[in-house]
mmCIF file as gemmi writes it, N, C-alpha and C atoms, coordinates in Angstrom:
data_model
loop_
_atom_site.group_PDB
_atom_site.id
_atom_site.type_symbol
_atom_site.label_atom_id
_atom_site.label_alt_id
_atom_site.label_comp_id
_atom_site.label_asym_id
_atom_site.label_entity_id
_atom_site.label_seq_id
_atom_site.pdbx_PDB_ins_code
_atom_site.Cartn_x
_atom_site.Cartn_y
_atom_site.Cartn_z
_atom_site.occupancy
_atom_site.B_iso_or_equiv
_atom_site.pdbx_formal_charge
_atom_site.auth_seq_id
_atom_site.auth_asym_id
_atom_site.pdbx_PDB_model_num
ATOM 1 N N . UNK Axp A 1 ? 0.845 -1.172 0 1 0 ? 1 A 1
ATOM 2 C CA . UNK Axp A 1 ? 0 0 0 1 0 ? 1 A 1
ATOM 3 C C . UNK Axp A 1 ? 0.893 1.237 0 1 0 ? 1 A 1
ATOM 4 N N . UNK Axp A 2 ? 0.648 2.202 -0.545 1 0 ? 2 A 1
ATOM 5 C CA . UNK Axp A 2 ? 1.333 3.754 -1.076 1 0 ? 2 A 1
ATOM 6 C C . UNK Axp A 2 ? 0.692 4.478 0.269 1 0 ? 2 A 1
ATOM 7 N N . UNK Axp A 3 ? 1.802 4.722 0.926 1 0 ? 3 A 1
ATOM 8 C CA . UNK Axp A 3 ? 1.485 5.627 2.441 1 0 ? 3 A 1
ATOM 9 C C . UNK Axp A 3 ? 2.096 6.901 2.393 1 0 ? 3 A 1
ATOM 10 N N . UNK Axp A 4 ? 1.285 8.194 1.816 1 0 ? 4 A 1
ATOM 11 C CA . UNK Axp A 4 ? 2.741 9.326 1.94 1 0 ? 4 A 1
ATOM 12 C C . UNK Axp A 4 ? 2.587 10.331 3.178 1 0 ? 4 A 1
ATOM 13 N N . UNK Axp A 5 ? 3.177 11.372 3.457 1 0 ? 5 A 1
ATOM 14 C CA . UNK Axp A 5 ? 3.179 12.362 4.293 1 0 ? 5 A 1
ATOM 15 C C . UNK Axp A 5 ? 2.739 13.596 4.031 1 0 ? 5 A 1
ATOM 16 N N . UNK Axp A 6 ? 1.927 14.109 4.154 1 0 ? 6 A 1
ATOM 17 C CA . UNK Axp A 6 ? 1.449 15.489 3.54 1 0 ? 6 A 1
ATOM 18 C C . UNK Axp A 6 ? 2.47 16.609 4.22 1 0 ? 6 A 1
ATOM 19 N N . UNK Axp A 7 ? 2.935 16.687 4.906 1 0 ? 7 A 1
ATOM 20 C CA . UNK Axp A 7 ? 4.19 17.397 5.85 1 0 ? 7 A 1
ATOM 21 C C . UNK Axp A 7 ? 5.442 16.437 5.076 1 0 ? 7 A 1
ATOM 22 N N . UNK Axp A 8 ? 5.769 17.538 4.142 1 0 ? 8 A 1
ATOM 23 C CA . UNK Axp A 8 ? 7.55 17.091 3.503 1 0 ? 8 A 1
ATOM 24 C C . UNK Axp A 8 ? 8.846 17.473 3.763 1 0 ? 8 A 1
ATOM 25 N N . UNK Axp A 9 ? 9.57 16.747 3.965 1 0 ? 9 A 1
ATOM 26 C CA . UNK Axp A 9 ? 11.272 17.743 4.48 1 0 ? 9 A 1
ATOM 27 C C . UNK Axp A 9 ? 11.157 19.11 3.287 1 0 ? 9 A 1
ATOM 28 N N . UNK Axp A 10 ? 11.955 19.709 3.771 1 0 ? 10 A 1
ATOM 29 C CA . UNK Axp A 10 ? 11.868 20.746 3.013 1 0 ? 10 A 1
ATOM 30 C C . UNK Axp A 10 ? 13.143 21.295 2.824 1 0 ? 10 A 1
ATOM 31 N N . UNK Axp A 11 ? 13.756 21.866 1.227 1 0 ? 11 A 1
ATOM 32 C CA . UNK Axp A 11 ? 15.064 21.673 0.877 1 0 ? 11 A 1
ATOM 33 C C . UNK Axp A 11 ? 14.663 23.021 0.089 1 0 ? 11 A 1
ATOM 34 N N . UNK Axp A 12 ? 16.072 23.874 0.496 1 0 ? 12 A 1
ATOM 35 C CA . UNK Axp A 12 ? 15.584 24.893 -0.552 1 0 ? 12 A 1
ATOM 36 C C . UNK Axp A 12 ? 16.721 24.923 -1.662 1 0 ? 12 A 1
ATOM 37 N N . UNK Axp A 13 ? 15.839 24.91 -2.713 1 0 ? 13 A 1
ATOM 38 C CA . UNK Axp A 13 ? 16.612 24.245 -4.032 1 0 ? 13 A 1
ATOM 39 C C . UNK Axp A 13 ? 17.808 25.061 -4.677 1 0 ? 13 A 1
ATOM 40 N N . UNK Axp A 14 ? 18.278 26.128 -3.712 1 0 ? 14 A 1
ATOM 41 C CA . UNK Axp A 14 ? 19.557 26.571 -4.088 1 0 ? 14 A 1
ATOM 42 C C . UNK Axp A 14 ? 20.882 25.287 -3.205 1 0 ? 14 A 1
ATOM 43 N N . UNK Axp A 15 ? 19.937 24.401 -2.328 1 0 ? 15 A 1
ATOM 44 C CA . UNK Axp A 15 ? 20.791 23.439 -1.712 1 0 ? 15 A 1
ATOM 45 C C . UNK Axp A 15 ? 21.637 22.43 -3.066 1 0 ? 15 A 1
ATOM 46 N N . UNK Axp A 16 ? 20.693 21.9 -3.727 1 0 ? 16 A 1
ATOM 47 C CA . UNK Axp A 16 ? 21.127 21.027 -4.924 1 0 ? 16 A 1
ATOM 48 C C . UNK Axp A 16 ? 22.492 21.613 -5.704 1 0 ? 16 A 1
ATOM 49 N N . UNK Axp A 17 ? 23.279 22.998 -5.396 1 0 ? 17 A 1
ATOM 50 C CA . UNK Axp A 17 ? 24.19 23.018 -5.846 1 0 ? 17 A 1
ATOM 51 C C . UNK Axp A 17 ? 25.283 22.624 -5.158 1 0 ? 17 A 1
ATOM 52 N N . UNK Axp A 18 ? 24.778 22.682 -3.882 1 0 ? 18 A 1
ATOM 53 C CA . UNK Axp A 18 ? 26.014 22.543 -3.048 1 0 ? 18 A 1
ATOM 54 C C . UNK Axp A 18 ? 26.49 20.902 -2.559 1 0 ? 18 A 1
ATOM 55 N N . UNK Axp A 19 ? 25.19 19.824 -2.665 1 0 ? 19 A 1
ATOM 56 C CA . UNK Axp A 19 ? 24.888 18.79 -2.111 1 0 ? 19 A 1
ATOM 57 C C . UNK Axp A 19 ? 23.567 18.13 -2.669 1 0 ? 19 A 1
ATOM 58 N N . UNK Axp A 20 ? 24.447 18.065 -4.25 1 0 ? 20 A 1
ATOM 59 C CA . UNK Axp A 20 ? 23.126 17.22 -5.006 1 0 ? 20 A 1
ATOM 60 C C . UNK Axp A 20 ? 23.495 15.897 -5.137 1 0 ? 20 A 1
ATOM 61 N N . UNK Axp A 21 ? 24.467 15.163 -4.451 1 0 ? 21 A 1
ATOM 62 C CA . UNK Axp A 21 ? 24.603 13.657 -4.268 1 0 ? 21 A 1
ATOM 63 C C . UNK Axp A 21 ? 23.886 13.056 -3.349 1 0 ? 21 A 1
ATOM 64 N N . UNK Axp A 22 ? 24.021 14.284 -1.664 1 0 ? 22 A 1
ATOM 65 C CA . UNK Axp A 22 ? 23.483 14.105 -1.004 1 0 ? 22 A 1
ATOM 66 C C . UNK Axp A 22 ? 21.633 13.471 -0.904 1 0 ? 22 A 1
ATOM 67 N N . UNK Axp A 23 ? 21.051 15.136 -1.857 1 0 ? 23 A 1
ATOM 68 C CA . UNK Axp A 23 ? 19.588 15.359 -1.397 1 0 ? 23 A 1
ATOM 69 C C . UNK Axp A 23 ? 19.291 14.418 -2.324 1 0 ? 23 A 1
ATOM 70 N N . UNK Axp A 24 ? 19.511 14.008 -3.639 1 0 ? 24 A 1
ATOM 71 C CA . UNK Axp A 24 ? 18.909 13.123 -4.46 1 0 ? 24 A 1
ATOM 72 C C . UNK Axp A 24 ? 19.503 11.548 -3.462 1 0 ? 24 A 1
ATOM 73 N N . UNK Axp A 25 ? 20.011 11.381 -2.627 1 0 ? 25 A 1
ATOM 74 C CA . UNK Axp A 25 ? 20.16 10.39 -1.881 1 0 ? 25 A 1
ATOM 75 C C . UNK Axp A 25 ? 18.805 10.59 -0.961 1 0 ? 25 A 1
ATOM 76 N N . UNK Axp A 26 ? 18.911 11.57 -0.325 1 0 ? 26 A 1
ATOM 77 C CA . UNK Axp A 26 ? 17.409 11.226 0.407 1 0 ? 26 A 1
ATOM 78 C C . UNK Axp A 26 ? 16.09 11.754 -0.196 1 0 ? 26 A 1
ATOM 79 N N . UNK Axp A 27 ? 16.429 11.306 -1.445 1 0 ? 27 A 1
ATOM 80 C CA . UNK Axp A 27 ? 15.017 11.719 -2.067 1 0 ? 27 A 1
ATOM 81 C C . UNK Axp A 27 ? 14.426 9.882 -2.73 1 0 ? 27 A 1
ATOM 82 N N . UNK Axp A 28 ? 15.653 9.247 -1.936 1 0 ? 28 A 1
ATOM 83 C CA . UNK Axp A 28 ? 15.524 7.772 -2.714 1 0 ? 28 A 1
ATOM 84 C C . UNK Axp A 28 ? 14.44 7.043 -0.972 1 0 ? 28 A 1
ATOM 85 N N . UNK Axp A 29 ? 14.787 8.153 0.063 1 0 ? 29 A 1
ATOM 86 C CA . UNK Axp A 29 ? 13.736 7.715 1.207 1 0 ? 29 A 1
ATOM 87 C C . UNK Axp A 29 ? 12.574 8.147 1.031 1 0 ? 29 A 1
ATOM 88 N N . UNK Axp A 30 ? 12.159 8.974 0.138 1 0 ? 30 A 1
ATOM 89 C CA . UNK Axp A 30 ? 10.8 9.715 0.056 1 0 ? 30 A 1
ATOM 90 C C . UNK Axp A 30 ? 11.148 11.353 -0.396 1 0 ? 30 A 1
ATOM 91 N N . UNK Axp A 31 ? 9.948 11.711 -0.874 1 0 ? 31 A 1
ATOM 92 C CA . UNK Axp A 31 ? 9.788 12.638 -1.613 1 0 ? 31 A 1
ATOM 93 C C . UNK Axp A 31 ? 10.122 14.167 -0.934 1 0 ? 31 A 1
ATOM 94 N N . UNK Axp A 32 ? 10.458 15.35 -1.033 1 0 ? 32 A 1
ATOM 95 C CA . UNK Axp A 32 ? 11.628 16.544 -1.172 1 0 ? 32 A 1
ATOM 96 C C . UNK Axp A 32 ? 10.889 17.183 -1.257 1 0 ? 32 A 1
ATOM 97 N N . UNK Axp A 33 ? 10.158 18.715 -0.605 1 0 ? 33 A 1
ATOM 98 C CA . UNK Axp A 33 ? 9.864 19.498 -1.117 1 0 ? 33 A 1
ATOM 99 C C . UNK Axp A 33 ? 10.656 20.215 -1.023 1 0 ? 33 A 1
ATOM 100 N N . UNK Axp A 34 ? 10.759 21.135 -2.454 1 0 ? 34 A 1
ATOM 101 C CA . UNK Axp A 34 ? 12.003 21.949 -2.465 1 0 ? 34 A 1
ATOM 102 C C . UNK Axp A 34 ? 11.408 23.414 -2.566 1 0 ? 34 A 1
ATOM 103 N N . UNK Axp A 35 ? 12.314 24.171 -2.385 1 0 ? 35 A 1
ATOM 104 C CA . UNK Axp A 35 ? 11.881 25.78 -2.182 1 0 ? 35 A 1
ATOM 105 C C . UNK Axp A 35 ? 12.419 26.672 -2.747 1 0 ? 35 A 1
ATOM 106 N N . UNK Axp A 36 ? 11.697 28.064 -3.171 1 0 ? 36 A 1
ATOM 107 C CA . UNK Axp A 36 ? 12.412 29.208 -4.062 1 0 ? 36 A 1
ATOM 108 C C . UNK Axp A 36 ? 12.169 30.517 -3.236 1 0 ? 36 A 1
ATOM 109 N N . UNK Axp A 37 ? 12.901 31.041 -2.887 1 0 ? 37 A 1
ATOM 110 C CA . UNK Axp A 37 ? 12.549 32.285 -2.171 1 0 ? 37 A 1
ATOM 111 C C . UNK Axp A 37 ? 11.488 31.885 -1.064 1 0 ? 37 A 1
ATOM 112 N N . UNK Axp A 38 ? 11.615 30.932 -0.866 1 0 ? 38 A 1
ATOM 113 C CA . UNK Axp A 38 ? 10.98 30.186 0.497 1 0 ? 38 A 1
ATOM 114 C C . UNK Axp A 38 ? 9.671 29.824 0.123 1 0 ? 38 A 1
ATOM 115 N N . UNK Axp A 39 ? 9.163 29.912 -1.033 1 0 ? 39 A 1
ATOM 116 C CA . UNK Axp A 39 ? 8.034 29.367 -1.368 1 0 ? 39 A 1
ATOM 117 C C . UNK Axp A 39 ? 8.054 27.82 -1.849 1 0 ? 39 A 1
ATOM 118 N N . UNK Axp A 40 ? 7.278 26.911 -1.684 1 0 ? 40 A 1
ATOM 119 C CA . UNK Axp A 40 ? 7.267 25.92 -2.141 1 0 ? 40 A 1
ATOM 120 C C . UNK Axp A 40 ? 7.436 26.17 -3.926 1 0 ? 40 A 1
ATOM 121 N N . UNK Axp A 41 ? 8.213 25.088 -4.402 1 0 ? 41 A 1
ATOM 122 C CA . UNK Axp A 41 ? 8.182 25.232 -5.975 1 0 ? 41 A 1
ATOM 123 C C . UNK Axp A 41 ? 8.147 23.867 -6.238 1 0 ? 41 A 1
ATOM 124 N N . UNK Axp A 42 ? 9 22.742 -5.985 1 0 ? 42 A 1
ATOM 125 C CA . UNK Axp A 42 ? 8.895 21.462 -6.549 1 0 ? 42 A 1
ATOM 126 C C . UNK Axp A 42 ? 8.57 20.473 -5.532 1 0 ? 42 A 1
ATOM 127 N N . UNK Axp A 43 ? 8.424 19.056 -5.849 1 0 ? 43 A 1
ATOM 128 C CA . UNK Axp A 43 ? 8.868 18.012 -5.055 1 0 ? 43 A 1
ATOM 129 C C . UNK Axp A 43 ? 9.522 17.266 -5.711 1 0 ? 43 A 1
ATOM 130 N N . UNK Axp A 44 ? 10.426 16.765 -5.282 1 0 ? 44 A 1
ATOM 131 C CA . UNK Axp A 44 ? 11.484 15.825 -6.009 1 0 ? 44 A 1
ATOM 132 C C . UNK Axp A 44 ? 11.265 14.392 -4.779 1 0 ? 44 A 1
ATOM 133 N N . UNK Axp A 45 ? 10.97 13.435 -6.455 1 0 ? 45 A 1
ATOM 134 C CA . UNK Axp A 45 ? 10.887 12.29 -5.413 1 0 ? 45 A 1
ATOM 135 C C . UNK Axp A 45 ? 12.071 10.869 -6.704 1 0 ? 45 A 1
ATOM 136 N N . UNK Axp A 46 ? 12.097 9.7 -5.992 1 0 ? 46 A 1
ATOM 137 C CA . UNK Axp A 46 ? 12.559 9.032 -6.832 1 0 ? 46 A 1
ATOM 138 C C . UNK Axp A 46 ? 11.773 8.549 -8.148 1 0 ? 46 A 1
ATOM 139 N N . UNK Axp A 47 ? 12.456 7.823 -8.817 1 0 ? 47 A 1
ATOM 140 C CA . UNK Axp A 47 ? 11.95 7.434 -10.187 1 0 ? 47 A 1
ATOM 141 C C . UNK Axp A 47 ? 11.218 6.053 -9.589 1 0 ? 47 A 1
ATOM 142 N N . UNK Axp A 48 ? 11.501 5.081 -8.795 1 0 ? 48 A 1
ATOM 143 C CA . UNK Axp A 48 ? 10.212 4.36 -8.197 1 0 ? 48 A 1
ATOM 144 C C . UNK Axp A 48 ? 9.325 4.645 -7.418 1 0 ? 48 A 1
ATOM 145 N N . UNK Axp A 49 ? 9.206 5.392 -6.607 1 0 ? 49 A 1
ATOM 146 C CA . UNK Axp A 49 ? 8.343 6.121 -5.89 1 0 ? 49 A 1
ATOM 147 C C . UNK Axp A 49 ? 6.981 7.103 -7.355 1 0 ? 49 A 1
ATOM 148 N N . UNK Axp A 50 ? 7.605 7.623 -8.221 1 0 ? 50 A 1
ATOM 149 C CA . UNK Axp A 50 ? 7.127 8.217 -9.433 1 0 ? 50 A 1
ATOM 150 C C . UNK Axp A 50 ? 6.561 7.373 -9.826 1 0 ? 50 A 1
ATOM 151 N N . UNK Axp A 51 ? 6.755 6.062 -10.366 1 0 ? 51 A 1
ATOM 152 C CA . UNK Axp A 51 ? 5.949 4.861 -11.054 1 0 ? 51 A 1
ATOM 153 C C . UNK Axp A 51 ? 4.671 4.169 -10.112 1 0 ? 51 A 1
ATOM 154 N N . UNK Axp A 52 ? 5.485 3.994 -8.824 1 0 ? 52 A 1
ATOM 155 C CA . UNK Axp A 52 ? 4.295 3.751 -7.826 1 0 ? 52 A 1
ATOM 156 C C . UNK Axp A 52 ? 2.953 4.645 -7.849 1 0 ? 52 A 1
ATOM 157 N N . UNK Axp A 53 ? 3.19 5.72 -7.873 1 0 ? 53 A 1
ATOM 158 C CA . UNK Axp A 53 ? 2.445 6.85 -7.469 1 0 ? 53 A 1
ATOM 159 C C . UNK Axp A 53 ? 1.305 6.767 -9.421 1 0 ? 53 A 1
ATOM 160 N N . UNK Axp A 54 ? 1.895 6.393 -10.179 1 0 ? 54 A 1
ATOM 161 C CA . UNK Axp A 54 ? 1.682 6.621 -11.773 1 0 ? 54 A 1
ATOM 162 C C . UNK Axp A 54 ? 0.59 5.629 -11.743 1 0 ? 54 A 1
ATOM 163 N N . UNK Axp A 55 ? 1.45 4.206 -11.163 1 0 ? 55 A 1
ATOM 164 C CA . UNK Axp A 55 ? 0.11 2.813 -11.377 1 0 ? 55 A 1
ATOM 165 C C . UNK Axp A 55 ? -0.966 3.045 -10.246 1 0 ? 55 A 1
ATOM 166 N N . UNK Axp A 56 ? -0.76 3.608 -9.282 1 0 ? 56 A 1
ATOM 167 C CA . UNK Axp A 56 ? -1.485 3.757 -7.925 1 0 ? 56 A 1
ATOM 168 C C . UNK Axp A 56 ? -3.028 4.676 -8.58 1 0 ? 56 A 1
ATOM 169 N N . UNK Axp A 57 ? -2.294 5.745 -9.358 1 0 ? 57 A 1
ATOM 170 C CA . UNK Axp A 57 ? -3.285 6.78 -9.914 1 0 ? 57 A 1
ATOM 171 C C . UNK Axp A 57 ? -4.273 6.301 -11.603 1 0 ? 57 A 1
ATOM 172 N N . UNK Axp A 58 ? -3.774 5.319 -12.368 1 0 ? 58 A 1
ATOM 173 C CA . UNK Axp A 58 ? -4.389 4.483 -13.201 1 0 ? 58 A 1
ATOM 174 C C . UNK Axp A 58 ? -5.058 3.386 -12.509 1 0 ? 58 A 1
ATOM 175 N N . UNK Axp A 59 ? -4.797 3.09 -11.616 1 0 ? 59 A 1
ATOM 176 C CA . UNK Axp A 59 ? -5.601 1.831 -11.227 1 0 ? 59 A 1
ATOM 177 C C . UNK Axp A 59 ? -6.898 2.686 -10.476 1 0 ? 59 A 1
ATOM 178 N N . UNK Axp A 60 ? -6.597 3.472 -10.145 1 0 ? 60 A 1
ATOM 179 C CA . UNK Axp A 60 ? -8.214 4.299 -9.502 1 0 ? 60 A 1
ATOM 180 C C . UNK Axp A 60 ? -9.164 4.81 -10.45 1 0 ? 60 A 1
ATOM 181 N N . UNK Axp A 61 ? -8.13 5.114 -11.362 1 0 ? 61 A 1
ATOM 182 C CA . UNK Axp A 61 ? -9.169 6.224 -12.528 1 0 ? 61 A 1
ATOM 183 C C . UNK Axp A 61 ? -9.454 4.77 -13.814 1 0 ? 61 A 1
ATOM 184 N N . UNK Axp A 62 ? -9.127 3.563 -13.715 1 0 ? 62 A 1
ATOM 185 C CA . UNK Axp A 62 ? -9.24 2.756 -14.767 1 0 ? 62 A 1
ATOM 186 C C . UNK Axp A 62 ? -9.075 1.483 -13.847 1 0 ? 62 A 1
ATOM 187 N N . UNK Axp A 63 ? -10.586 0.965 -12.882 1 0 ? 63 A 1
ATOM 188 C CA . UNK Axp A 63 ? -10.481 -0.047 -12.051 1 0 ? 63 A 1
ATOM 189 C C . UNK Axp A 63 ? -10.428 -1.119 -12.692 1 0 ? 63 A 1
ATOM 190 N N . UNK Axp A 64 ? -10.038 -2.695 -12.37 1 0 ? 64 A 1
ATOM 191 C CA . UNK Axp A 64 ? -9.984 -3.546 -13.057 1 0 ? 64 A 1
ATOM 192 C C . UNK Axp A 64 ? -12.016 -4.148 -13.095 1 0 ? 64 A 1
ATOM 193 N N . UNK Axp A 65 ? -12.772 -5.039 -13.955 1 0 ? 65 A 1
ATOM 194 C CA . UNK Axp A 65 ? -14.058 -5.007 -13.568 1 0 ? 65 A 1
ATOM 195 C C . UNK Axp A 65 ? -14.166 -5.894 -12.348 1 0 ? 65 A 1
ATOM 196 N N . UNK Axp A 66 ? -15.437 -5.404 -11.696 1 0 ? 66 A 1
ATOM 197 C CA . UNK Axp A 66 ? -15.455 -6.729 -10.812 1 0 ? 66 A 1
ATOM 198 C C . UNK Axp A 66 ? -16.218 -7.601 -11.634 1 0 ? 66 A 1
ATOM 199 N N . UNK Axp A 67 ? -15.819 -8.797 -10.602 1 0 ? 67 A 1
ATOM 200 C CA . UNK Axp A 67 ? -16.429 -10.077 -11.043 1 0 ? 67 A 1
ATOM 201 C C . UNK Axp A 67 ? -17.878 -10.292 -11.063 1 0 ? 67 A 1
ATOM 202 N N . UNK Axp A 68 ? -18.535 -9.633 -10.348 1 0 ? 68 A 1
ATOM 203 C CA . UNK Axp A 68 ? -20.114 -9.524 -10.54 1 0 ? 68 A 1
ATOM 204 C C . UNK Axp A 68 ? -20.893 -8.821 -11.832 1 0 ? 68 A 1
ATOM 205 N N . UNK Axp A 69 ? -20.051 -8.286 -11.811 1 0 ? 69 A 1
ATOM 206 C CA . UNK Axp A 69 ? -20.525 -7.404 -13.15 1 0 ? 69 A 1
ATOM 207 C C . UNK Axp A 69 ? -20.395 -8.37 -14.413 1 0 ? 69 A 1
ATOM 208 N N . UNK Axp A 70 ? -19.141 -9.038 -14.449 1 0 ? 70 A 1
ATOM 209 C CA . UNK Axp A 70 ? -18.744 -9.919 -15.555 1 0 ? 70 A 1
ATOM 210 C C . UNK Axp A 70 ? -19.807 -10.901 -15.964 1 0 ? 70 A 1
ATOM 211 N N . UNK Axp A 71 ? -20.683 -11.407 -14.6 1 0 ? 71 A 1
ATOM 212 C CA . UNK Axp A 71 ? -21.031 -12.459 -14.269 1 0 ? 71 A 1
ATOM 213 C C . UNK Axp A 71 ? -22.242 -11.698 -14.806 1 0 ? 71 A 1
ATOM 214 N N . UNK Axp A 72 ? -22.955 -10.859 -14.407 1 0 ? 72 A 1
ATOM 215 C CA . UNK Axp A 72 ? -24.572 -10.314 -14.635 1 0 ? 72 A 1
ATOM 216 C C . UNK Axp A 72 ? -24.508 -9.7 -16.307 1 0 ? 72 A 1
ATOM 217 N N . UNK Axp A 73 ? -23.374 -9.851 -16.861 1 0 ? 73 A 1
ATOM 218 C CA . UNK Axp A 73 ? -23.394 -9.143 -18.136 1 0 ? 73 A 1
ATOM 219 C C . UNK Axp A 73 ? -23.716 -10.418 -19.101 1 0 ? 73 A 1
């Protein structure tokens, strides 16, 4: 099950110049919100966490049928 945090670390994205081995390391624990003039601007999350989140959001908007339905059709 896909469990996220609505409260994100928060990185302000002039950090990524100084320590972008680092933050893209803990962006492989969960997702980054990053900041511009202290406003929220991005979230940076990993590339599996991204796919999770991709099939998580097709499988809601495009359910598989149920079996009752199959059955009464």
């Amino acid at each position: 099950m896909l469990v996220l945090d609505r409260i994100l670390p928060t990185i302000p994205a002039s950090a990524l110049r100084q320590d972008q081995a680092g933050i893209l390391a803990r962006a492989q624990a969960g997702p980054l919100l990053l900041t511009h003039r202290g406003q929220a601007a991005a979230v940076l999350v990993s590339p599996q966490l991204w796919n999770q989140l991709v099939d998580h959001l097709q499988r809601r908007q495009h359910p598989p049928p149920n079996d009752k339905e199959q059955v009464e059709a």
